[in-house]
C-alpha positions in Angstrom: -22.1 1.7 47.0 -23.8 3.8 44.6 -21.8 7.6 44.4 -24.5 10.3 42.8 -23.0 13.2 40.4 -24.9 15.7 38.2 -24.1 13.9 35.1 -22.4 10.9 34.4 -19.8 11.0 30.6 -19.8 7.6 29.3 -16.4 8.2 27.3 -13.3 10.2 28.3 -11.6 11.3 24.6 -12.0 14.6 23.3 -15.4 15.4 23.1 -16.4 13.8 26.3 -13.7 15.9 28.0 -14.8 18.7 26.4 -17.9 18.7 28.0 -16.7 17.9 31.0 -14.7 21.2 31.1 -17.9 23.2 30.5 -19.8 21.3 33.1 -17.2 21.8 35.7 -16.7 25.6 35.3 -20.5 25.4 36.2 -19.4 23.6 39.4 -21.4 20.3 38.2 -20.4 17.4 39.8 -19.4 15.2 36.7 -18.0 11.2 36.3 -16.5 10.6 33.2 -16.1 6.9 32.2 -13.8 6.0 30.1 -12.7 2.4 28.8 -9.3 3.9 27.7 -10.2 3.0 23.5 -10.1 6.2 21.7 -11.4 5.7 17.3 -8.5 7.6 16.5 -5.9 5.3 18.3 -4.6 3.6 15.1 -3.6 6.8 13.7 0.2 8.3 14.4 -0.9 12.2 14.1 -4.2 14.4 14.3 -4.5 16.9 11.6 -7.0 20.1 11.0 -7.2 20.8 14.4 -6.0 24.6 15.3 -3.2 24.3 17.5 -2.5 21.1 17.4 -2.3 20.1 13.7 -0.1 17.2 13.4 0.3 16.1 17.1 -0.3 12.9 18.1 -3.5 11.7 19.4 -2.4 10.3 22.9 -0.4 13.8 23.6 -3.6 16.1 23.0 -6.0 13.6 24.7 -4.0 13.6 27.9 -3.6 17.3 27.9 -6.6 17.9 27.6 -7.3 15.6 30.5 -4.6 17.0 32.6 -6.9 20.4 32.3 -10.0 19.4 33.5 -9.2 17.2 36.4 -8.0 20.9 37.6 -11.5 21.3 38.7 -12.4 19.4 41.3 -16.1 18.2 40.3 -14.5 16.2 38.3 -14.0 12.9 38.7 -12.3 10.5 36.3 -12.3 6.5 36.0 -10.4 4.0 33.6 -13.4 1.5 33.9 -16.3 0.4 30.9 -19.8 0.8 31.4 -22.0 -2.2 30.9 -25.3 -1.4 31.4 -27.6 1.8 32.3 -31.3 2.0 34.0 -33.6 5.1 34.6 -34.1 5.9 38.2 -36.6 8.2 39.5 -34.0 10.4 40.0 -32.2 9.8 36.3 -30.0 7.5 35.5 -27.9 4.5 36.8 -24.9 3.1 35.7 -23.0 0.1 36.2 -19.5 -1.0 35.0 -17.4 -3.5 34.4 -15.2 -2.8 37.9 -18.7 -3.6 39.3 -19.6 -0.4 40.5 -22.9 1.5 39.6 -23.1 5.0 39.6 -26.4 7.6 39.4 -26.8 10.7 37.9 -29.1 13.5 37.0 -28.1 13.6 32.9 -26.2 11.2 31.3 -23.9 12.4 27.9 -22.6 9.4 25.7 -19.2 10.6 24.3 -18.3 6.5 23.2 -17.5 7.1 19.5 -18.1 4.0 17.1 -16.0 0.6 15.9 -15.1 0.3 12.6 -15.2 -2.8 11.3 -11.9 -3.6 9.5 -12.6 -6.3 6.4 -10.9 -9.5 6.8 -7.7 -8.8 4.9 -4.7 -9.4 5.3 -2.4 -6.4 5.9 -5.6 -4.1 6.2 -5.4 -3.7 10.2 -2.2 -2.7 10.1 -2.5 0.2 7.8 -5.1 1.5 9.0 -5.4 4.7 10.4 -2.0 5.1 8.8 -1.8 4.8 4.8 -5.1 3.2 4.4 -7.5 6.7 6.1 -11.1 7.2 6.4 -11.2 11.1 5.9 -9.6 13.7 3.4 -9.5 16.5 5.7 -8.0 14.7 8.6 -5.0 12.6 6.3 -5.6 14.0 2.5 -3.2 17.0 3.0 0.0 14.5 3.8 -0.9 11.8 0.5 -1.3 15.0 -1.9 0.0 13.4 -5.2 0.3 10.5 -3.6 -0.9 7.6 -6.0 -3.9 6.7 -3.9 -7.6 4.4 -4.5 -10.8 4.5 -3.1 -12.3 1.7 -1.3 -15.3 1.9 -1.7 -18.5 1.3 -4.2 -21.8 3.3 -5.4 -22.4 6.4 -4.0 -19.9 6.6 -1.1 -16.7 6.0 -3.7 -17.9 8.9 -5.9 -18.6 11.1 -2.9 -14.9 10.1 -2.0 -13.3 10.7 -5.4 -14.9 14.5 -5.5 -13.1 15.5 -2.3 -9.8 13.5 -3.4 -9.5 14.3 -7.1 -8.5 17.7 -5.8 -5.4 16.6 -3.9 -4.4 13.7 -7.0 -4.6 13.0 -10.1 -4.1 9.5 -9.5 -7.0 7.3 -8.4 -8.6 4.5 -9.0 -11.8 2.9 -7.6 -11.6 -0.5 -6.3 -15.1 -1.7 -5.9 -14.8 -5.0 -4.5 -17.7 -6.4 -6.5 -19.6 -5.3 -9.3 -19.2 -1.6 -9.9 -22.5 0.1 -8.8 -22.3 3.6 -10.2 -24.8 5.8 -12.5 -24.0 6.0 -16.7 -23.3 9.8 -15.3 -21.5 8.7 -12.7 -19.5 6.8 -14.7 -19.4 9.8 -17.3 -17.6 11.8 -14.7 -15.1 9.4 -13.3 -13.8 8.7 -16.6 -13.1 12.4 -17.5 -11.1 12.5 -14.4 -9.1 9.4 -15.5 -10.2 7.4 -12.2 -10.2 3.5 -13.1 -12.6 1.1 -11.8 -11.4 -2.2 -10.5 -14.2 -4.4 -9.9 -11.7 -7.7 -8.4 -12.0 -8.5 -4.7 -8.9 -7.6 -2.7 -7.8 -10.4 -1.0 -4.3 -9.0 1.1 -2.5 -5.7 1.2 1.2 -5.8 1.1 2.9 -3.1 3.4 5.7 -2.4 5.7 5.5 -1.1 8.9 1.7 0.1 8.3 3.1 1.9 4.9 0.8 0.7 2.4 2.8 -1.1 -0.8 0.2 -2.6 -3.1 -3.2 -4.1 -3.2 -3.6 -8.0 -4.5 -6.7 -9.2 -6.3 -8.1 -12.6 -5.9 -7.1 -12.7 -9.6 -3.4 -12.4 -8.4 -2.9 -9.0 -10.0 -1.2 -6.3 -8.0 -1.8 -2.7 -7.7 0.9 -0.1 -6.5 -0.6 2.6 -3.8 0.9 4.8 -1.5 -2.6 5.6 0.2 -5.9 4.1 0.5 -8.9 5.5 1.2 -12.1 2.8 3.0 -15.8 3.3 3.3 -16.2 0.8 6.2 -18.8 0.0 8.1 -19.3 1.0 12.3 -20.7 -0.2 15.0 -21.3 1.6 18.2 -19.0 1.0 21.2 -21.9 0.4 23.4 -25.5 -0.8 23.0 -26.8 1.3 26.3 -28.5 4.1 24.7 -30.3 1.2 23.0 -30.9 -0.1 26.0 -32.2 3.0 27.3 -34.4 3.6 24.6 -32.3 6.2 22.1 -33.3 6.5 18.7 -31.0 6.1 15.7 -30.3 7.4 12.7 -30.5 5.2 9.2 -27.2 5.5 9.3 -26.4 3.9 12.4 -25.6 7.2 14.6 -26.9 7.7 17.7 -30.2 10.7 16.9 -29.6 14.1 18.2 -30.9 17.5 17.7 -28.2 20.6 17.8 -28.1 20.8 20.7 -26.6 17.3 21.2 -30.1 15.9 23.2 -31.1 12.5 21.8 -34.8 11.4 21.9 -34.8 10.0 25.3 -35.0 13.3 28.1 -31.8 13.7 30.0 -29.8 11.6 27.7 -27.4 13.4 25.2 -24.6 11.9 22.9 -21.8 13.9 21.1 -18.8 12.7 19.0 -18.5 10.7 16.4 -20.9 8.4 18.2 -23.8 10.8 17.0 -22.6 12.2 13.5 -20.8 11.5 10.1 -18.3 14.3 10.9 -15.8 12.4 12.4 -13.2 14.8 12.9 -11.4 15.9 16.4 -12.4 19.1 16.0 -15.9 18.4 15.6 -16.1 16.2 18.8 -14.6 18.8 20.6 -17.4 21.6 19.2 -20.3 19.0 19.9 -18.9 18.3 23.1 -18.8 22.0 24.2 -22.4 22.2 23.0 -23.2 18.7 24.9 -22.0 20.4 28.5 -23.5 23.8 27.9 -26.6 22.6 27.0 -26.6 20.2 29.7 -25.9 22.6 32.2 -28.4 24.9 30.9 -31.2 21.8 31.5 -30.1 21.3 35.2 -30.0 25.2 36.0 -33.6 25.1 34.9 -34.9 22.4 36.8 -32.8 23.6 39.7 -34.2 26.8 39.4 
């Protein structure tokens, strides 16, 4: 059985709902997809978002889903989608429950994977005492004595936003240090060390980061720890359906959330380096509007 809708969200959190409200106050009949995986999952609260700073994740996600299935173009279902097609009509879908599903537009709301390093003690903090962003955990480790993992560029873009919340930080490069004689320059008048030994476990309790062991078997004492990691996307069917990406890794968009391929869109943190609820609920909004805009058009 293949059920039609106006446009098919691939991804249910907070920016996919999000334009699933604006589509539905336009009375477009919308699926939303969802594999029930949200990036922030690992992390006990959500901060710098109005209204709901320091909730938890789970409790703004599902009120936020309680409000849209209100309208009743919407339709939501826990299943993954494997694979996608153009039709002459748009777009199919087909999941993992086995169904397949066509649409008009199609709006990919997945988010990315992080890849966690193979440390021990690492998965466990994160999203907790070890944090990606300052804006979304920096507030609660002001003071805090806290490193940067990360190298080159991306530790020094990390220490400018952190030095303002502590005064103690230190690098920890995992490998040879990779950072300009002004670079270096700077980081030294801030007092910020540079540990160039490997980590090799993270001691912690209950997701509270302790200290950080070097393959040299020295210790260092943290009570936060900020990680540069790589992403991969959740799914490879834009790929498949011939979206461009950035250097980066995110899926291309203009700003007004379309990616290269007509009809497809993308929003969240699968499309962008500002991973932050807020901003996947903004892009989202944007994704829907715009959306709706294209169909009113052609409908026209």
């Amino acid at each position: 059985m293949n059920l039609k809708f106006d446009v098919i969200i691939i991804g249910g959190s907070y920016s996919g709902l999000s334009a699933a409200m604006s589509l539905a106050r336009s009375l477009r009949k919308v699926l939303i997809l969802d594999s029930g995986l949200p990036c922030n999952r690992f992390s006990p609260h959500s901060h710098n978002f109005i209204t709901f700073d320091g909730e938890k994740p789970d409790v703004i996600s599902s009120k936020a889903k309680e409000q849209v299935l209100k309208y009743e173009t919407v339709t939501f279902e826990q299943d993954e989608a494997l694979s996608g097609e153009k039709t002459k009509d748009g777009f199919a879908i087909t999941t993992k429950k086995g169904h397949t599903y066509s649409a008009k537009k199609l709006l990919f709301a997945t988010g990315v994977r992080d890849v966690l390093p193979n440390i021990s003690g690492f998965a466990e903090c994160w999203g907790k005492t070890i944090i990606h962003c300052p804006y979304c955990h920096g507030y609660e480790f002001k003071d805090a004595v806290t490193g940067i993992f990360a190298n080159g560029q991306k530790a020094f873009h990390v220490a400018t936003l952190v030095t303002n919340l502590t005064k103690s930080l230190v690098i920890v490069s995992s490998g040879e240090a990779e950072f300009t004689l002004e670079q270096r320059s700077i980081l030294q008048k801030h007092s910020i060390d540079i540990i160039e030994s490997k980590i090799t476990s993270v001691e912690q309790t209950n997701g509270a980061i302790q200290s950080v062991v070097f393959e040299d078997g020295t210790k260092r004492s943290l009570s936060a720890l900020y990680a540069a990691l790589p992403f991969e996307q959740q799914t490879d069917i834009p790929k498949q359906l011939g979206c461009e990406f950035t250097e980066f890794g995110h899926i291309s968009v203009d700003l007004f959330q379309k990616t290269t391929v007509p009809g497809i869109y993308a929003c969240g943190d699968n499309s962008t380096m500002m991973r932050s609820v807020a901003y996947a609920v903004s892009a989202g909004n944007i994704a829907g509007g715009m959306i709706n805009h294209e169909i009113s058009i052609e409908m026209f």
